[in-house]
Short mmCIF file of the C-alpha atoms (twelve columns), coordinates in Angstrom:
data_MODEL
# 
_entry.id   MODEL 
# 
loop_
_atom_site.group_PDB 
_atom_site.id 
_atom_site.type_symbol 
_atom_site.label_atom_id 
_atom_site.label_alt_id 
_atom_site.label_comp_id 
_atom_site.label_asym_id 
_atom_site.label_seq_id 
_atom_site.Cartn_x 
_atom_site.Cartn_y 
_atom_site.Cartn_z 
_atom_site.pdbx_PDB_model_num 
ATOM 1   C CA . UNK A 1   142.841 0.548   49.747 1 
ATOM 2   C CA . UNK A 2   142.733 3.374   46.943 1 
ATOM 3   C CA . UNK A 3   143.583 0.380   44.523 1 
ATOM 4   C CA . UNK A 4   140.361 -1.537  46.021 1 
ATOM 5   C CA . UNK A 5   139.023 1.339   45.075 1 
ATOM 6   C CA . UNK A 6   139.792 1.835   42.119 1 
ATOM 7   C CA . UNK A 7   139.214 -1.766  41.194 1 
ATOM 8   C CA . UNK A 8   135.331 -1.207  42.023 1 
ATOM 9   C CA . UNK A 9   135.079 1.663   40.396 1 
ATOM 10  C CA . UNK A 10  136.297 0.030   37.423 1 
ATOM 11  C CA . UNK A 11  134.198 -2.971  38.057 1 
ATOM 12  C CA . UNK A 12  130.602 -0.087  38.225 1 
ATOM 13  C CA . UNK A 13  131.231 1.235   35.237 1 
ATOM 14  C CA . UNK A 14  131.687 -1.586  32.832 1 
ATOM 15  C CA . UNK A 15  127.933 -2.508  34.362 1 
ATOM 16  C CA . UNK A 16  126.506 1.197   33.534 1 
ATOM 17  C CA . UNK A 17  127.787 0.320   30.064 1 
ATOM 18  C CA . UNK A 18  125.984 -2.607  29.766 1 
ATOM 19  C CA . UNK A 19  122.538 -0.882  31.042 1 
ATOM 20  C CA . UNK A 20  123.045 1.929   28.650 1 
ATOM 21  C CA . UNK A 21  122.919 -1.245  25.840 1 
ATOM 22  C CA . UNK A 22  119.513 -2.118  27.365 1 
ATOM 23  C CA . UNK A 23  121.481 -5.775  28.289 1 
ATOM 24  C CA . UNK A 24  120.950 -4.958  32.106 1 
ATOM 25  C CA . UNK A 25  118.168 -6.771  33.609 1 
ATOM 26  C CA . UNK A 26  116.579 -6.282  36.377 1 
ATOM 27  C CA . UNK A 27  113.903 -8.968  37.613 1 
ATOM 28  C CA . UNK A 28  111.575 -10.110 40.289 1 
ATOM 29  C CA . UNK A 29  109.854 -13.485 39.909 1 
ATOM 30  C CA . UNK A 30  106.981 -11.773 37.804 1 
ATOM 31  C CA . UNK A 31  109.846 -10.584 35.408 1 
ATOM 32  C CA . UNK A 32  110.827 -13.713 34.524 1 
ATOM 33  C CA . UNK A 33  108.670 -16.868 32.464 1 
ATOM 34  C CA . UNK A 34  109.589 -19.729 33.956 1 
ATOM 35  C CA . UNK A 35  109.358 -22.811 32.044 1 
ATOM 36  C CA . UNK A 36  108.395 -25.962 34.271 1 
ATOM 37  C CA . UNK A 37  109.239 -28.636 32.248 1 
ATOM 38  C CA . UNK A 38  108.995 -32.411 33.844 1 
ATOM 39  C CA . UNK A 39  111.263 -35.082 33.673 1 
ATOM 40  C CA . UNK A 40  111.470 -36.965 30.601 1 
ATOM 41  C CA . UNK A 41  111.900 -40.421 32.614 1 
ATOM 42  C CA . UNK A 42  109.804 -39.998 35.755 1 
ATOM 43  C CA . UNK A 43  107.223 -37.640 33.807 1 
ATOM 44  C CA . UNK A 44  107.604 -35.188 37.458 1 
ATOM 45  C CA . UNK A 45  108.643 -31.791 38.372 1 
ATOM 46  C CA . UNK A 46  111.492 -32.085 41.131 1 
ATOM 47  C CA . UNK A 47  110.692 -29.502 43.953 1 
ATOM 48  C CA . UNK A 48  113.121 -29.068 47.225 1 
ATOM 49  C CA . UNK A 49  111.958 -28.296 50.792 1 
ATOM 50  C CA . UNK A 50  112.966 -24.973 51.890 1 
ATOM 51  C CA . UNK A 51  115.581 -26.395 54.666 1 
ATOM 52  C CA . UNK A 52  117.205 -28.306 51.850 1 
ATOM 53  C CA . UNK A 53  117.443 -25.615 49.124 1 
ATOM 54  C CA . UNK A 54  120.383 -26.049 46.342 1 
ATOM 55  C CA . UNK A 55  123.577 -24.339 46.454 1 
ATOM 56  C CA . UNK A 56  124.951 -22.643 43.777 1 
ATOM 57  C CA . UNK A 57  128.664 -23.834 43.799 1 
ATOM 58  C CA . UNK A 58  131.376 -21.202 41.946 1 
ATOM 59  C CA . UNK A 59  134.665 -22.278 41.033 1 
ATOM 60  C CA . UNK A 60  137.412 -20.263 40.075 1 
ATOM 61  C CA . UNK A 61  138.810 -19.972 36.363 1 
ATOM 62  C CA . UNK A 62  141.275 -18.346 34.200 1 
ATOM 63  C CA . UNK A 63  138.157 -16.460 32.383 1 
ATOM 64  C CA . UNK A 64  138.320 -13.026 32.625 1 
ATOM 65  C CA . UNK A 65  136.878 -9.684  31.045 1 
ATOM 66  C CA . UNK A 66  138.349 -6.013  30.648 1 
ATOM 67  C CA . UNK A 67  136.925 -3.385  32.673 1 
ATOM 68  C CA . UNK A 68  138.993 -0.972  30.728 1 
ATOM 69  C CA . UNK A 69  142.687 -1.982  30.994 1 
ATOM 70  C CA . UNK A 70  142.311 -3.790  34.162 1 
ATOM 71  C CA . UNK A 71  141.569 -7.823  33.800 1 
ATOM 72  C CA . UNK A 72  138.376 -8.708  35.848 1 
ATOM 73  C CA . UNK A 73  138.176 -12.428 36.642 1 
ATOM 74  C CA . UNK A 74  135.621 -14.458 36.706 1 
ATOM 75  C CA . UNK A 75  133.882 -17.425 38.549 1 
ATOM 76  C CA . UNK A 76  131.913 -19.973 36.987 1 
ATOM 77  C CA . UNK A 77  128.681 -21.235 38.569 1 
ATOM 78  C CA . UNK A 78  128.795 -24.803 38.425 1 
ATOM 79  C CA . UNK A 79  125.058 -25.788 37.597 1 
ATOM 80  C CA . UNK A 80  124.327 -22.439 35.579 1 
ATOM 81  C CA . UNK A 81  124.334 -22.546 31.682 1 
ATOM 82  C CA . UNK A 82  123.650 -20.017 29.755 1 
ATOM 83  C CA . UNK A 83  122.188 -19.545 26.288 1 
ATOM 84  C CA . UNK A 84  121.128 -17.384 23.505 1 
ATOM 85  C CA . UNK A 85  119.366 -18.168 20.646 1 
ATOM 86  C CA . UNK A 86  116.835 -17.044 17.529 1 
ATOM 87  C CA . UNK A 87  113.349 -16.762 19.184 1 
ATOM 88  C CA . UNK A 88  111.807 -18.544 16.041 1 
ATOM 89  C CA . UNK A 89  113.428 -21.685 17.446 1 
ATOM 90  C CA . UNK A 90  112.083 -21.803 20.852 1 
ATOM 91  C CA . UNK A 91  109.788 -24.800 20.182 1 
ATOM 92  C CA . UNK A 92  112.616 -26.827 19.037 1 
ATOM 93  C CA . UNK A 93  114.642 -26.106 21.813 1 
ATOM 94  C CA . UNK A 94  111.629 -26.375 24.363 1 
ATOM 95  C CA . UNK A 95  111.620 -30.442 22.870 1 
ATOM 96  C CA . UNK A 96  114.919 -30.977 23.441 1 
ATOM 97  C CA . UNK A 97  115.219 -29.166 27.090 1 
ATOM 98  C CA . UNK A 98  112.140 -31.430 27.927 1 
ATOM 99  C CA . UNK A 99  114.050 -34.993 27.291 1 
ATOM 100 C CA . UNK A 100 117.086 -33.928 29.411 1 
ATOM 101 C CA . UNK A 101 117.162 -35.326 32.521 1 
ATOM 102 C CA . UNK A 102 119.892 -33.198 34.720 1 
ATOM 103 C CA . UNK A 103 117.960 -30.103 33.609 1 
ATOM 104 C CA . UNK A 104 116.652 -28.707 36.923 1 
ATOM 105 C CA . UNK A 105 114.997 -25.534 35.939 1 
ATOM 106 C CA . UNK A 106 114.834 -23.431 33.117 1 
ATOM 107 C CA . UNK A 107 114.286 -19.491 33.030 1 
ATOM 108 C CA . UNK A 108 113.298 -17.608 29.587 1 
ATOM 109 C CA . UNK A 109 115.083 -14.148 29.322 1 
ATOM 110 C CA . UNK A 110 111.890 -11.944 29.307 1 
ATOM 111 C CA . UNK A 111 113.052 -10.459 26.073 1 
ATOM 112 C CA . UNK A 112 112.854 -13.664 24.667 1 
ATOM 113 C CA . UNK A 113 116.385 -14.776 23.019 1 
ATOM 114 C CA . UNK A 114 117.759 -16.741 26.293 1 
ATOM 115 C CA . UNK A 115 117.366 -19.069 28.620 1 
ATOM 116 C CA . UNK A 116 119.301 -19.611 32.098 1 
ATOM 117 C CA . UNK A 117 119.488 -23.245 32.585 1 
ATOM 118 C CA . UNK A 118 119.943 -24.773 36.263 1 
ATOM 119 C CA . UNK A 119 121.090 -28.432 36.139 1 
ATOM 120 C CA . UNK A 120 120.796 -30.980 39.124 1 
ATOM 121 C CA . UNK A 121 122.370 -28.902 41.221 1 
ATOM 122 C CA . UNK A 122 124.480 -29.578 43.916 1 
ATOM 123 C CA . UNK A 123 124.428 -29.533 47.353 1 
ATOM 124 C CA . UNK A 124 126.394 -28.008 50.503 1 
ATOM 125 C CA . UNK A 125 127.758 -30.463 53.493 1 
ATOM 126 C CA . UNK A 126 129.700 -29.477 56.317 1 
ATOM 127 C CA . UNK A 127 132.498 -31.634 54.970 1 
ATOM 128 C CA . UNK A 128 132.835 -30.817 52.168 1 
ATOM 129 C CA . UNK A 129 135.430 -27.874 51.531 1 
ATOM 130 C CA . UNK A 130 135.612 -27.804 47.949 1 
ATOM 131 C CA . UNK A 131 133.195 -27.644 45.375 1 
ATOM 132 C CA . UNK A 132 133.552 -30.451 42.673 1 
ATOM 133 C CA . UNK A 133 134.571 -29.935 38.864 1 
ATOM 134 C CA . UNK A 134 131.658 -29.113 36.363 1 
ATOM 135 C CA . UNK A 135 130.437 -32.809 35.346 1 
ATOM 136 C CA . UNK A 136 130.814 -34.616 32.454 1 
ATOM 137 C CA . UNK A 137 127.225 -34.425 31.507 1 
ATOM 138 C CA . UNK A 138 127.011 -30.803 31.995 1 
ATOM 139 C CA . UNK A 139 129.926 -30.313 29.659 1 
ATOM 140 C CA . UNK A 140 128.192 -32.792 27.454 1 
ATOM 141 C CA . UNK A 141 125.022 -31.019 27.172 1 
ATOM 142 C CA . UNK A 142 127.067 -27.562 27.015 1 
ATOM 143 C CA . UNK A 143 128.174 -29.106 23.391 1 
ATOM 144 C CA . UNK A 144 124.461 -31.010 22.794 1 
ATOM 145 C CA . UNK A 145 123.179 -27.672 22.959 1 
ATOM 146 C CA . UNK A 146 125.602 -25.691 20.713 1 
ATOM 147 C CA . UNK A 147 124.650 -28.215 17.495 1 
ATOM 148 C CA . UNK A 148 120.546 -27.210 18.037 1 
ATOM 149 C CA . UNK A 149 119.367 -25.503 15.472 1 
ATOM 150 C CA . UNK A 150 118.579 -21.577 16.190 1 
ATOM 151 C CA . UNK A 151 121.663 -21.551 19.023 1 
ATOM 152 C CA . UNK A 152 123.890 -18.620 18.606 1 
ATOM 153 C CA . UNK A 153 125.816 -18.725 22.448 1 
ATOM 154 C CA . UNK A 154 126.234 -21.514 24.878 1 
ATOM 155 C CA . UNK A 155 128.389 -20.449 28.182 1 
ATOM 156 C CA . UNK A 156 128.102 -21.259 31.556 1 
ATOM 157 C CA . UNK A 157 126.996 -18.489 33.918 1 
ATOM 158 C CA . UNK A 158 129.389 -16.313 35.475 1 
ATOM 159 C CA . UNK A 159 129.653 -14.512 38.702 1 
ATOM 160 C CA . UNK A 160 131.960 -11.028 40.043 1 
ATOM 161 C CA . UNK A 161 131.474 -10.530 43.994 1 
ATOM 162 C CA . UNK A 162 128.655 -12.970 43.915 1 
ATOM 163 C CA . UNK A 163 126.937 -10.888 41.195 1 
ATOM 164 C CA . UNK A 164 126.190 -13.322 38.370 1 
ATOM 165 C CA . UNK A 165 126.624 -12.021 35.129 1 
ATOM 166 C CA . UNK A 166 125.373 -14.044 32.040 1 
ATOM 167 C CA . UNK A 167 127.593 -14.202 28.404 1 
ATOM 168 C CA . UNK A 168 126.122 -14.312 25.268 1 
ATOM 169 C CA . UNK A 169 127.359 -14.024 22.072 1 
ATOM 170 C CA . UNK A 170 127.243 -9.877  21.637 1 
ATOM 171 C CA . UNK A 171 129.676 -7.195  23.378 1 
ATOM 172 C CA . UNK A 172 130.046 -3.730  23.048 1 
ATOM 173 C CA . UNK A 173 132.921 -1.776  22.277 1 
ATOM 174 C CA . UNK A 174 134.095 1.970   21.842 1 
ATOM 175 C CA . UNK A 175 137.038 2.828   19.981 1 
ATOM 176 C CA . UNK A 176 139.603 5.639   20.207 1 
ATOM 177 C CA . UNK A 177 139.349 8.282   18.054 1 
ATOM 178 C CA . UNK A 178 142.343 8.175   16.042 1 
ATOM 179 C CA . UNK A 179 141.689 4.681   15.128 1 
ATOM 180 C CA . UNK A 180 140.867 4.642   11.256 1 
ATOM 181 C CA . UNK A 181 137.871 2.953   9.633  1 
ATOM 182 C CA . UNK A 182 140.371 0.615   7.914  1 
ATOM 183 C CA . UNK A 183 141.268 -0.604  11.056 1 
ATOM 184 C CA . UNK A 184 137.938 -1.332  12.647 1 
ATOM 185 C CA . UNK A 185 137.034 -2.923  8.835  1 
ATOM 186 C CA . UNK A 186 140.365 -5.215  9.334  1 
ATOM 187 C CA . UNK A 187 139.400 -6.417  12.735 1 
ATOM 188 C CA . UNK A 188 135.885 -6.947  12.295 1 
ATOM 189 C CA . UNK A 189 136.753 -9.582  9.113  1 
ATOM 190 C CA . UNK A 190 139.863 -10.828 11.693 1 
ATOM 191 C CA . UNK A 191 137.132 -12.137 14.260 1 
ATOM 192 C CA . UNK A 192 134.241 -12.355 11.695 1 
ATOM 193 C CA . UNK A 193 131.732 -10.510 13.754 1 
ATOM 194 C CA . UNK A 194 128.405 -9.094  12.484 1 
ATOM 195 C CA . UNK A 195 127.643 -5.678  13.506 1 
ATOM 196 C CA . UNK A 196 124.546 -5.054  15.431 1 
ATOM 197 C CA . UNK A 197 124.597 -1.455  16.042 1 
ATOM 198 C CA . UNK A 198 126.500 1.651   16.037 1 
ATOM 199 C CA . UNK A 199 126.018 4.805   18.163 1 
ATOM 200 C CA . UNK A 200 128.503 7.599   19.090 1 
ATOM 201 C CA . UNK A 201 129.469 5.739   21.699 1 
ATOM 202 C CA . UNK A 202 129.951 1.994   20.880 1 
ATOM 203 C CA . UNK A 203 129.491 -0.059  18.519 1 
ATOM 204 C CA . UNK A 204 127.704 -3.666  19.542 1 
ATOM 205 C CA . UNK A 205 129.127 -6.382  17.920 1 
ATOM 206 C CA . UNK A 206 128.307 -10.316 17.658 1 
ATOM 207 C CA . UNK A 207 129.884 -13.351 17.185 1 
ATOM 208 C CA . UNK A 208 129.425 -16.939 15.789 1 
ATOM 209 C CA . UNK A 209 128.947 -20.022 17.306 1 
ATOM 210 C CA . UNK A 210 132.027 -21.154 16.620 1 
ATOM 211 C CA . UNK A 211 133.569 -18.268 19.201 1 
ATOM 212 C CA . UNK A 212 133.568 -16.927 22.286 1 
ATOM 213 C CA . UNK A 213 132.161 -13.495 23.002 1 
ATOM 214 C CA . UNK A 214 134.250 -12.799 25.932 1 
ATOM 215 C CA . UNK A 215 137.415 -14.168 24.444 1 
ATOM 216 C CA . UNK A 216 136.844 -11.978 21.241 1 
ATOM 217 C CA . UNK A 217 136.101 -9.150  23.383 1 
ATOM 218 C CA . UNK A 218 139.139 -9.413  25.269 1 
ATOM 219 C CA . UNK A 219 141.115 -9.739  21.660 1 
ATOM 220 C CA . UNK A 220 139.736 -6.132  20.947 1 
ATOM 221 C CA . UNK A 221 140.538 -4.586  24.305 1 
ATOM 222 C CA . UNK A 222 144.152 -6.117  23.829 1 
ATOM 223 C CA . UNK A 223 144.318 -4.794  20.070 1 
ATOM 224 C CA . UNK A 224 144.922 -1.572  21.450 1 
ATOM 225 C CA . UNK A 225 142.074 0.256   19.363 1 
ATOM 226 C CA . UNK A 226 139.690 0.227   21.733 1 
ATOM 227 C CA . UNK A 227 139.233 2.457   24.954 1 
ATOM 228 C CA . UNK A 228 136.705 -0.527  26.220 1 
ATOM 229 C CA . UNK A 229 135.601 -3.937  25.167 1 
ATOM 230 C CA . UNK A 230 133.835 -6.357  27.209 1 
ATOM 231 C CA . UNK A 231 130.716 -8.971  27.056 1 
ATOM 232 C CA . UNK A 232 127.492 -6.796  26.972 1 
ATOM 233 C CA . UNK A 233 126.516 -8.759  30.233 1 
ATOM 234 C CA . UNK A 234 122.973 -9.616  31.507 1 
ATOM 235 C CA . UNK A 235 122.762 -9.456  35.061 1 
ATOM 236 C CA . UNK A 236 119.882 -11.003 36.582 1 
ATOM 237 C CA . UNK A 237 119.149 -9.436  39.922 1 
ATOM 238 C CA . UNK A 238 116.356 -11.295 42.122 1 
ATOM 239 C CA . UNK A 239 113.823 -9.302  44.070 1 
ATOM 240 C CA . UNK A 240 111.168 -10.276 46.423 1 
# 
């Protein structure tokens, strides 16, 4: 029990981090702009009865964060992809969400540098006792979407306890005090971030395209510099 405990405790504050870098947010439907988009073959939206809604399937992975020194793993939602990108390039990326197909719905981050993307998604039967493996053309368009122009994170979304909790390519990270500039300089140019900001209590830091925020951030946790490091997480929580 006290190691439940301590587990969650662990688990809270690596999320009051992330609110005190402004990357918590919480939304109702007016928070959000959703972005109806039709099909680029039938030229129609695709709506579901409310008896028949679509399940969110999560599978379990061998991704993980640090909350702290303890390893938090995570689930990935099978039709969820997330993505960041530079807000000049919306209407680019707008075109080329529009003439994909197994794009269900798309939500726009309401400060403007992300969208949520829900593919087809799947559905639950009373048979079925397993959810199936992320699809070929999910993975597909995972990688179609990482070559547009303006893209800076493509991951798919993420969930703790049924929380979901959305990777892009920043994290934040504080570290100990006896660690030397030198050192922060040498692992900076290591994992060829770019410094967003620095405060007296982190630092946020961002990485290319060509990495992985929460692999990067779990490098710096396991450097033994840092007294945190983990994905500065948006969590969307739905209200109604």
């Amino acid at each position: 029990m006290a190691k439940n405990k301590n587990f969650y405790f662990k688990l809270f504050v690596s999320y009051l981090i992330s609110l005190i870098t402004q990357a918590v947010i919480f939304s109702s439907c007016s928070d959000k702009e959703i972005l109806s988009f039709t099909s680029a073959n039938s030229g129609e939206t695709v709506n579901y009865p409310n008896d028949n809604l679509p399940v969110n399937i999560s599978t379990e992975g061998n991704k993980f964060y640090y909350a702290f020194d303890e390893k938090i793993y995570l689930n990935e939602v099978a039709n969820k992809i997330v993505v960041s990108f530079e807000e000049k390039y919306l209407p680019e990326l707008q075109q080329f969400l529009q003439a994909n197909d197994i794009i269900h719905q798309v939500e726009l981050f309401h400060f403007g540098n992300g969208f949520i993307l829900t593919t087809q998604p799947f559905f639950a039967y009373p048979l079925v006792s397993l959810p199936p493996p992320m699809p070929d053309e999910i993975k597909a368009l995972m990688e179609d979407l990482k070559k547009q122009t303006g893209v800076k994170s493509v991951h798919p979304m993420y969930s703790v306890s049924g929380l979901e909790m959305a990777v892009t390519d920043e994290f934040v990270v504080q570290f100990k005090k006896n660690v030397s500039q030198q050192e922060i300089d040498e692992l900076h140019k290591k994992h060829q971030v770019k410094i967003i900001k620095i405060t007296e209590l982190y630092q946020l830091l961002s990485v290319s395209i060509d990495f992985d925020a929460l692999d990067v951030a779990n490098a710096y946790q396991e450097s033994g510099l840092t007294i945190y490091s983990h994905p500065d997480f948006v969590t969307s929580v739905n209200t109604f």
